[in-house]
ROSE-4610 file (N, C-alpha, C; in Angstrom, 1 decimal, always signed):
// ROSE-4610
residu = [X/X/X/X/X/X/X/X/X/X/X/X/X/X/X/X/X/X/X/X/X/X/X/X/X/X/X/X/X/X/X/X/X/X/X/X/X/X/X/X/X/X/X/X/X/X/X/X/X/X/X/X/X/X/X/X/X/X/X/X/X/X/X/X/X/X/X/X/X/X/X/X/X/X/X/X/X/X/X/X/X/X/X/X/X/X/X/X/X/X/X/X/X/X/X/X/X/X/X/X/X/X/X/X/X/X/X/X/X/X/X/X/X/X/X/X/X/X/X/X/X/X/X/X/X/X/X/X/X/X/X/X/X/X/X/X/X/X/X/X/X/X/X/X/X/X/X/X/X/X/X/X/X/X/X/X/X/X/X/X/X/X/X/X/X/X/X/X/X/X/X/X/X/X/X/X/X/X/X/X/X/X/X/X/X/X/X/X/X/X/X/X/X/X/X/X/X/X/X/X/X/X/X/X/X/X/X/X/X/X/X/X/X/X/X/X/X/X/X/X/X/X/X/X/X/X/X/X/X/X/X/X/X/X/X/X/X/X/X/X/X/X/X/X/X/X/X/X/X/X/X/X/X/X/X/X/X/X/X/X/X/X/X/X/X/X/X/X/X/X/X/X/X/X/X/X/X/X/X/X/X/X/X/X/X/X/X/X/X/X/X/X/X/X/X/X/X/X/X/X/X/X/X/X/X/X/X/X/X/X/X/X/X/X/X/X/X/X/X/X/X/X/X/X/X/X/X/X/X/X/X/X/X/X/X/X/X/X/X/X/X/X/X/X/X/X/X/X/X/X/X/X/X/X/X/X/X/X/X/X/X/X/X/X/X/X/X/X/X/X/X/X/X/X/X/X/X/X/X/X/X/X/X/X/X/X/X/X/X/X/X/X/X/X/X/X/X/X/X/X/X/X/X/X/X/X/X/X/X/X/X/X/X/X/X/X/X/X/X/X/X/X/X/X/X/X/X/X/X/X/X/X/X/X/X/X/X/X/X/X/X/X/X/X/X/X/X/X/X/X/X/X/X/X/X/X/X/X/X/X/X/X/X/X/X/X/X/X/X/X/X/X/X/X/X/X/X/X/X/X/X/X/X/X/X/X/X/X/X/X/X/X/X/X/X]
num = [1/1/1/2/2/2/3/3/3/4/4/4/5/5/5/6/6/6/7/7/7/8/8/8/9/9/9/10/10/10/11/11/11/12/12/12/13/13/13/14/14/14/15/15/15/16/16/16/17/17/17/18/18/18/19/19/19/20/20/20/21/21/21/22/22/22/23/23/23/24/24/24/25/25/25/26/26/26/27/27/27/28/28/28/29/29/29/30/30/30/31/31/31/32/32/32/33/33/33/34/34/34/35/35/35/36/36/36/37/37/37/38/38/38/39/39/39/40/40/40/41/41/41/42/42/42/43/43/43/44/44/44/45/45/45/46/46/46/47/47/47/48/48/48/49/49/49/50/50/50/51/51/51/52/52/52/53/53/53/54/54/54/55/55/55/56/56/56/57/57/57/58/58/58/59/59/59/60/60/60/61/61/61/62/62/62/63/63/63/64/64/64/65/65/65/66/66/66/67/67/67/68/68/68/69/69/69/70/70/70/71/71/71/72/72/72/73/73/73/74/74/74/75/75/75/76/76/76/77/77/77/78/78/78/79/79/79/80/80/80/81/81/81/82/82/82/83/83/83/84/84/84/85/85/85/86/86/86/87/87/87/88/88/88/89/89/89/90/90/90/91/91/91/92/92/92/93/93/93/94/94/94/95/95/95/96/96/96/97/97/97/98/98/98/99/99/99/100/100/100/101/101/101/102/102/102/103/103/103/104/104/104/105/105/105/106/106/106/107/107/107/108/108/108/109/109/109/110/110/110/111/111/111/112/112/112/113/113/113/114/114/114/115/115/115/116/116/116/117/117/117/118/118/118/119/119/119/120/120/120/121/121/121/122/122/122/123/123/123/124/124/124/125/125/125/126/126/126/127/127/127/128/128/128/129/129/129/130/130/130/131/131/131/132/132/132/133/133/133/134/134/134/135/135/135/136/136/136/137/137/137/138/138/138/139/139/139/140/140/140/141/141/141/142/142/142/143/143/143/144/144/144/145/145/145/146/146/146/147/147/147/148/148/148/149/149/149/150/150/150/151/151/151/152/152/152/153/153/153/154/154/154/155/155/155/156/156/156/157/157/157/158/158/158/159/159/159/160/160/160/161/161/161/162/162/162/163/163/163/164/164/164/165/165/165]
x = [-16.1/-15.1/-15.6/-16.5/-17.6/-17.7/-18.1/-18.9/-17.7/-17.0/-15.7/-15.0/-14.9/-14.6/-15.2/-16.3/-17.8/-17.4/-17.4/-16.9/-15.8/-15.0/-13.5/-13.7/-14.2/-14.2/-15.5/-16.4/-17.5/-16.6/-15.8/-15.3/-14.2/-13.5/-12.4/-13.3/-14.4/-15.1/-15.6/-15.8/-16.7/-15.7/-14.6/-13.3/-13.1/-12.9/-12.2/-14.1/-14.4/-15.9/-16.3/-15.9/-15.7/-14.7/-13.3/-12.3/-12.8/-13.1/-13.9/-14.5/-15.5/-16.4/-15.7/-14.8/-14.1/-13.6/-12.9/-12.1/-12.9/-14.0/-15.0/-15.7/-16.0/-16.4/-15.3/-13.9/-12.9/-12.7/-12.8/-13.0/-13.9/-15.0/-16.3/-16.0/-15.7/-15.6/-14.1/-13.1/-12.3/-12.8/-13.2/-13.4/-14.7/-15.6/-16.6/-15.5/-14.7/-13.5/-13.0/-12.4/-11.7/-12.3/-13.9/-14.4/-14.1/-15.0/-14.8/-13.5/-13.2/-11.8/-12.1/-11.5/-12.0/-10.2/-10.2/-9.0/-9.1/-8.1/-7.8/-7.0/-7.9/-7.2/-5.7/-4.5/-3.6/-3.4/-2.4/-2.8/-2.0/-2.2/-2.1/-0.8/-0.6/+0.3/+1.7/+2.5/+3.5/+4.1/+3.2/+3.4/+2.9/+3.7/+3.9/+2.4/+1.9/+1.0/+1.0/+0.4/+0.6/+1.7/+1.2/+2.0/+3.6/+3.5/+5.1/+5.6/+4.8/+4.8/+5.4/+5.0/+5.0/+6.7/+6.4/+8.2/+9.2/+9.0/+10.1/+10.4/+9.3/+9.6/+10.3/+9.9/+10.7/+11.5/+12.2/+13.8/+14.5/+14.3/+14.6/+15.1/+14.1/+14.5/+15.3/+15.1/+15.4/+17.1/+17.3/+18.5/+19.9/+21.2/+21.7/+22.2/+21.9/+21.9/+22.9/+23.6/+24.3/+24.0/+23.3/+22.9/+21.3/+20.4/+19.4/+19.0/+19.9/+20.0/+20.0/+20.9/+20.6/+20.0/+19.8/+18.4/+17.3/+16.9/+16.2/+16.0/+17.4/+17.4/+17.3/+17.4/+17.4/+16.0/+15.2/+14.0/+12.9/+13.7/+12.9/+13.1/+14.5/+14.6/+14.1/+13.6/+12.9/+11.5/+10.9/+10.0/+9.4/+10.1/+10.6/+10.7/+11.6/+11.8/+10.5/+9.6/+7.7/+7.1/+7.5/+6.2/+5.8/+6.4/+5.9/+4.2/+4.6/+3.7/+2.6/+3.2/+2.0/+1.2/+2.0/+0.7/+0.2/+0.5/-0.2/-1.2/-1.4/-1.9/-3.3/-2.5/-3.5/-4.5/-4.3/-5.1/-5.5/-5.2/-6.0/-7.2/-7.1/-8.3/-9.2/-8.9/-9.9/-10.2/-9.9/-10.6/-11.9/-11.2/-12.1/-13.4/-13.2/-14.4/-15.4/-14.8/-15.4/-16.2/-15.5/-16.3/-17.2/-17.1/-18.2/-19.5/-19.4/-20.5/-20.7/-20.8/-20.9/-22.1/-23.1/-24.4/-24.5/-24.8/-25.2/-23.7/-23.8/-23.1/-22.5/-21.0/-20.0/-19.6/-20.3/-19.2/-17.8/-17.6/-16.4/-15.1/-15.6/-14.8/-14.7/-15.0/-15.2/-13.9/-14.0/-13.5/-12.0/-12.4/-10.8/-9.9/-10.7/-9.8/-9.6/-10.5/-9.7/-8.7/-8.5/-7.6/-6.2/-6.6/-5.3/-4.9/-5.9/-5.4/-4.8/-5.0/-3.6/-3.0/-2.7/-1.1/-0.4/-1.5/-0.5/-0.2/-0.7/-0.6/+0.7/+0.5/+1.6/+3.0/+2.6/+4.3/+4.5/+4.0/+4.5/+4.9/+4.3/+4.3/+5.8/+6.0/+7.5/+8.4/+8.1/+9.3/+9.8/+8.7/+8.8/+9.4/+8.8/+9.1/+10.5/+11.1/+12.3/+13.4/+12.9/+13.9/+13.9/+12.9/+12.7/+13.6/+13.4/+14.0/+15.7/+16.4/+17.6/+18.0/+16.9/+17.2/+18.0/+16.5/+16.7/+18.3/+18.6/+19.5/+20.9/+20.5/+22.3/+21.9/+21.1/+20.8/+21.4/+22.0/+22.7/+21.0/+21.7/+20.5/+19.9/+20.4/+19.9/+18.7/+18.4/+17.4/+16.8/+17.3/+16.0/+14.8/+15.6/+14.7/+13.7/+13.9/+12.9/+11.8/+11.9/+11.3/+10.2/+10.8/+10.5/+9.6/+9.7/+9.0/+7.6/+8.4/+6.8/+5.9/+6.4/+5.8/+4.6/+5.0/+4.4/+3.4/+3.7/+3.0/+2.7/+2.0/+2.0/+1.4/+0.4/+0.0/+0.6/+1.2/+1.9/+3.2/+4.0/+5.4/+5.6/+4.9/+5.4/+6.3/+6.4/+7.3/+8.6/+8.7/+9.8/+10.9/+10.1/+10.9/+12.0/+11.7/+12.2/+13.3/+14.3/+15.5/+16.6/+17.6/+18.0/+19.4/+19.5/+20.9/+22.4]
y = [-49.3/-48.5/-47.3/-46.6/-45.7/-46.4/-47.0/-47.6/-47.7/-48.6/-48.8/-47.1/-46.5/-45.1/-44.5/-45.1/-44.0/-44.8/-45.8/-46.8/-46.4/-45.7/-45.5/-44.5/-43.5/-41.8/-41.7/-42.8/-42.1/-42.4/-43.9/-43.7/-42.7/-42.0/-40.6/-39.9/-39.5/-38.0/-38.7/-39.7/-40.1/-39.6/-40.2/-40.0/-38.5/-37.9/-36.0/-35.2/-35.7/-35.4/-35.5/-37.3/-37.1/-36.3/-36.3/-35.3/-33.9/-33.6/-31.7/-32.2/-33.4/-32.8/-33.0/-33.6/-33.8/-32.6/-32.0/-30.9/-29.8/-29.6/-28.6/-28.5/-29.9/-30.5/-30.1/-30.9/-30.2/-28.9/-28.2/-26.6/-25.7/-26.3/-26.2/-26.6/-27.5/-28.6/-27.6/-27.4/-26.6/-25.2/-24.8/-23.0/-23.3/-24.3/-24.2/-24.5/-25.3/-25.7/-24.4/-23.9/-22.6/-21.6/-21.4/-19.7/-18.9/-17.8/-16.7/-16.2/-15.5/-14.6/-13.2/-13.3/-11.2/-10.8/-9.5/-8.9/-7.8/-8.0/-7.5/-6.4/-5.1/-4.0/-4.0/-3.8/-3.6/-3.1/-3.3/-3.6/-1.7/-0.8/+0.0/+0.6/-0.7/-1.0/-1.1/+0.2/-0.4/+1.1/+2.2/+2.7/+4.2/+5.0/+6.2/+6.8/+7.9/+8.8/+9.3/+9.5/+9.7/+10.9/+12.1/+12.9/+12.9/+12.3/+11.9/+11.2/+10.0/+8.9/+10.0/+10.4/+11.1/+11.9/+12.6/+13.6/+12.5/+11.7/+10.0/+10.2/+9.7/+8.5/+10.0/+11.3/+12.2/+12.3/+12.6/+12.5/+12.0/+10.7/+9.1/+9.8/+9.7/+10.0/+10.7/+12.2/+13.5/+13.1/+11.9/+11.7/+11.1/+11.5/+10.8/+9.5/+8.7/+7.4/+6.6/+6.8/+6.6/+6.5/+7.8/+8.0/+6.8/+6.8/+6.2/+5.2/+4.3/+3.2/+3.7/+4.5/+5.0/+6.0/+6.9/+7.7/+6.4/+5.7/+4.4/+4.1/+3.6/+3.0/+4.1/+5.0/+5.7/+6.1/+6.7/+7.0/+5.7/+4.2/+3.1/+3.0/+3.4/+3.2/+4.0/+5.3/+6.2/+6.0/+5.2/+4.7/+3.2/+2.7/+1.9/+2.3/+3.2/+3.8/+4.7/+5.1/+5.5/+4.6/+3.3/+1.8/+2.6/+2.4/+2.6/+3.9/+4.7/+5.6/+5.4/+4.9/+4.3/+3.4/+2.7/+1.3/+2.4/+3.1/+4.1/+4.5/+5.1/+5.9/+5.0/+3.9/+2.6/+2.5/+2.8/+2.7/+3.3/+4.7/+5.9/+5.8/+5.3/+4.9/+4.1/+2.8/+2.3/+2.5/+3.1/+4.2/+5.4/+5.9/+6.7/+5.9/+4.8/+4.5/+2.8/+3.3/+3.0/+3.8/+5.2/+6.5/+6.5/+7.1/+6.6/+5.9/+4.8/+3.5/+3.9/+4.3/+4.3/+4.9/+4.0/+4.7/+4.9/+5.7/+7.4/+8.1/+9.1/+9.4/+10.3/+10.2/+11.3/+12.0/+13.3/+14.1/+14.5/+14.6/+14.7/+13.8/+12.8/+11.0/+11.3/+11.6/+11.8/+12.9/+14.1/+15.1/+14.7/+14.0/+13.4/+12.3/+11.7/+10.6/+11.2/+12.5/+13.4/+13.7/+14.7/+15.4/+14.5/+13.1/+11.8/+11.5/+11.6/+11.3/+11.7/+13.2/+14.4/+14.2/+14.4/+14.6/+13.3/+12.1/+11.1/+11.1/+11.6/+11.7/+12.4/+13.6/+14.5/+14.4/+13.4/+12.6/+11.7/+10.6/+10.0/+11.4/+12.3/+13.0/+13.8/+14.1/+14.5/+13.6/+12.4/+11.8/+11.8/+11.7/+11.2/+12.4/+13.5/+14.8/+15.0/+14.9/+15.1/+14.0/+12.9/+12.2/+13.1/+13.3/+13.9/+14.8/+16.1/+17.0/+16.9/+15.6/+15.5/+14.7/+13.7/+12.9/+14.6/+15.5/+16.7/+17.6/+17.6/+18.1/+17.7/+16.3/+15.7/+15.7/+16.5/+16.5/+17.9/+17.5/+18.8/+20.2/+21.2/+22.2/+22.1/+21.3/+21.4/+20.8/+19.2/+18.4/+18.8/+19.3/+20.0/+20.9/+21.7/+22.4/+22.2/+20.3/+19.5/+19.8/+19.0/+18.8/+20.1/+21.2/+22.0/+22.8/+22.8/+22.5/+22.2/+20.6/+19.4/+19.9/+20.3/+20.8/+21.7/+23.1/+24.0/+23.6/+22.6/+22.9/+20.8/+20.2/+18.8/+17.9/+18.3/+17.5/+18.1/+19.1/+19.2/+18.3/+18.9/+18.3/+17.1/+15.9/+14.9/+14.7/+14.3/+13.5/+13.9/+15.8/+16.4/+15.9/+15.1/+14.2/+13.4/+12.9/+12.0/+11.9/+13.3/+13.4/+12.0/+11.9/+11.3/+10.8/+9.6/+9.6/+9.8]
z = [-45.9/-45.3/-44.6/-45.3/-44.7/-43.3/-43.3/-41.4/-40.6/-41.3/-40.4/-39.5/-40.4/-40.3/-39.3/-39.7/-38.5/-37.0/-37.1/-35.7/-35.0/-35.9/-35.1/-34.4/-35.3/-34.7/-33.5/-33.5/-32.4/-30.9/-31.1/-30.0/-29.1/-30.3/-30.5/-29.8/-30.5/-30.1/-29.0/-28.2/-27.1/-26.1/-26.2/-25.4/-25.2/-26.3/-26.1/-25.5/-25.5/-25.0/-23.7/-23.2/-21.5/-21.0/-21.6/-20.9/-21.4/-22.0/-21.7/-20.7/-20.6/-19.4/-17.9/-17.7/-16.8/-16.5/-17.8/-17.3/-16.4/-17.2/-16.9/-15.4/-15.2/-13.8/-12.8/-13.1/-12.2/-12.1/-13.1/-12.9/-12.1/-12.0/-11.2/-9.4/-9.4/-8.0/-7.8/-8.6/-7.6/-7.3/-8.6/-7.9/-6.9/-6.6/-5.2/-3.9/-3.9/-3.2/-2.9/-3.4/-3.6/-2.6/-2.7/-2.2/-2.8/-2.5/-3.2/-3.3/-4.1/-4.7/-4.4/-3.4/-3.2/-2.7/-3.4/-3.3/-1.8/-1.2/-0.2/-0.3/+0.2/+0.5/+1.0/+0.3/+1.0/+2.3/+3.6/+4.9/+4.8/+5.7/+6.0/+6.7/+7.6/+8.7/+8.1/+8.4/+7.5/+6.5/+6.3/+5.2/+5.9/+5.2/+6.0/+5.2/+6.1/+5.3/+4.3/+3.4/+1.9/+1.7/+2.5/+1.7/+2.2/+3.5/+3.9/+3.1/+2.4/+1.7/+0.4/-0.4/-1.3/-1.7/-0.5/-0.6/-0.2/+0.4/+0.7/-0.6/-1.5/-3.0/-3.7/-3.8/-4.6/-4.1/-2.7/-2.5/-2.5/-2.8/-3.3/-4.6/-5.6/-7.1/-7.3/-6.7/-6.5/-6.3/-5.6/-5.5/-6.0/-6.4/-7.3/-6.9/-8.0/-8.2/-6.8/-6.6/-5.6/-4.3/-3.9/-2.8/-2.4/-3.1/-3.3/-2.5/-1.9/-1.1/+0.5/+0.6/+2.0/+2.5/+1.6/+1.6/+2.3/+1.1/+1.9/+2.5/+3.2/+4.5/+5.6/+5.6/+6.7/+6.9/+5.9/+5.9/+6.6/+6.2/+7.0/+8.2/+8.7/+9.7/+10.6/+10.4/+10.4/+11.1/+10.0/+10.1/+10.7/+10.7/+12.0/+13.7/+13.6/+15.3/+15.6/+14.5/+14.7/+15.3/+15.4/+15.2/+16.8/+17.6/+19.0/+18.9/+18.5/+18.3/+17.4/+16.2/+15.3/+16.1/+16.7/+17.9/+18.8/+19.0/+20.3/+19.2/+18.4/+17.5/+17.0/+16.9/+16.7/+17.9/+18.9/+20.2/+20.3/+20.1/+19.8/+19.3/+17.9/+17.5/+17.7/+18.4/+18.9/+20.4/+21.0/+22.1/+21.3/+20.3/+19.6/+18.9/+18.7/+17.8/+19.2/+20.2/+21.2/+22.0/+22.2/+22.4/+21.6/+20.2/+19.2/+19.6/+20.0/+20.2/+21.6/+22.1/+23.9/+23.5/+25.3/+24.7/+26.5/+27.1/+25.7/+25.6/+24.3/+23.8/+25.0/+24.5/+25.9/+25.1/+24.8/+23.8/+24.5/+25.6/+26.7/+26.1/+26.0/+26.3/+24.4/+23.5/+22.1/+21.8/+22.4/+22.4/+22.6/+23.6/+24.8/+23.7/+23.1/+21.4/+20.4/+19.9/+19.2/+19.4/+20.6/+20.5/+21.0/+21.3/+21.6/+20.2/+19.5/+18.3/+17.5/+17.3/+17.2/+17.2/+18.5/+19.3/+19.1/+19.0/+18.6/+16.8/+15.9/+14.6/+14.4/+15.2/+15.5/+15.3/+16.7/+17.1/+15.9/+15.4/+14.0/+12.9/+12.4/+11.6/+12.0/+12.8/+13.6/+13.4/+13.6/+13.0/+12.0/+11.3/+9.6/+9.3/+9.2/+8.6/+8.9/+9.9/+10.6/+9.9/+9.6/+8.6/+7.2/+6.9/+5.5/+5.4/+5.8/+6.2/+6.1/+7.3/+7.2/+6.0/+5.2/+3.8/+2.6/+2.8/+1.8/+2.2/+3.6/+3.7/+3.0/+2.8/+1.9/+0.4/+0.5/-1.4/-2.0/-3.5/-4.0/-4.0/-4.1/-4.3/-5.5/-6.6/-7.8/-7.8/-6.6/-6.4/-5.3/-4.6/-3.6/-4.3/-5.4/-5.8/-7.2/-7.7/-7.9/-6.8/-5.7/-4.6/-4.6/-4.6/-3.8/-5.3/-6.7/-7.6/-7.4/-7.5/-7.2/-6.2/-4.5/-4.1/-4.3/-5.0/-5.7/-6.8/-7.7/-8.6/-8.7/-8.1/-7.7/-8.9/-9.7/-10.7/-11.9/-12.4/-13.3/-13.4/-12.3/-12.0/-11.3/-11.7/-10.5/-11.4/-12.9/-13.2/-13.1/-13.3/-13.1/-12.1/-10.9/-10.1/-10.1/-11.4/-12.0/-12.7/-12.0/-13.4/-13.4/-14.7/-15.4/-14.4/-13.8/-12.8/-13.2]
């Protein structure tokens, strides 16, 4: 009964032994299939500059529950009627980092994509601010002066942002 026993089980473990190796194989053969796994920088395109970015998301909070949605939306749409400038802005830069590479160097032509790039930063930054600004205007004074807190004192009080709706 001994032998008999040993007969049954080599071919069990033979069996659960090719399927690990199978599995293991397939795991291999897909991740070479696959390529590499590299995580991609979130795209840039799309999202306002940080600190604009920043007083948006607190006037958002900052605001009561109610309001919250069209704060939102206005601020996108905001950001939206920028695109034009942002693509200019966009061009800006690659004019500048063509100046850059130009041989020989034009400090003139260099000078000339700075200061394009300003004035076009500018004009985005005008927008944005200018929604901000009219978002903070329909806010009670009790949350502007969150805002205007956080401003002052920025790693202490972010959360302060966050009062209770």
């Amino acid at each position: 009964m001994n032998e008999a026993a040993q007969k049954t089980r080599a071919p069990i473990g033979l069996i659960i032994s090719i399927a690990i190796n199978g599995l293991l194989i397939g795991l291999v053969i897909g991740m070479v299939l696959a390529g590499p796994r590299t995580r991609a920088a979130p795209p840039q395109e799309g999202r306002p500059n940080p600190p604009e970015q920043q007083i948006a998301e607190g006037v958002v909070r900052a605001a009561p529950f109610g309001m919250r949605r069209e704060l939102r939306q206005s601020l996108r749409r905001a950001w939206i009627d920028a695109r034009p400038d942002r693509e200019a802005l966009d061009q800006i830069r690659l004019d500048l980092a063509a100046a850059l590479a130009a041989e020989p160097f034009d400090r003139a032509a260099v000078d000339e994509a700075f200061l394009a790039w300003r004035e076009a930063d500018m004009a985005v930054k005008e927008k944005i601010q200018t929604a901000l600004a009219d978002a903070m205007a329909s806010l009670p004074p009790e949350r502007r002066a969150l805002i205007a807190n956080a401003l002052e004192n920025p790693p202490r009080n972010r959360r302060r942002l966050r009062p209770n709706p």
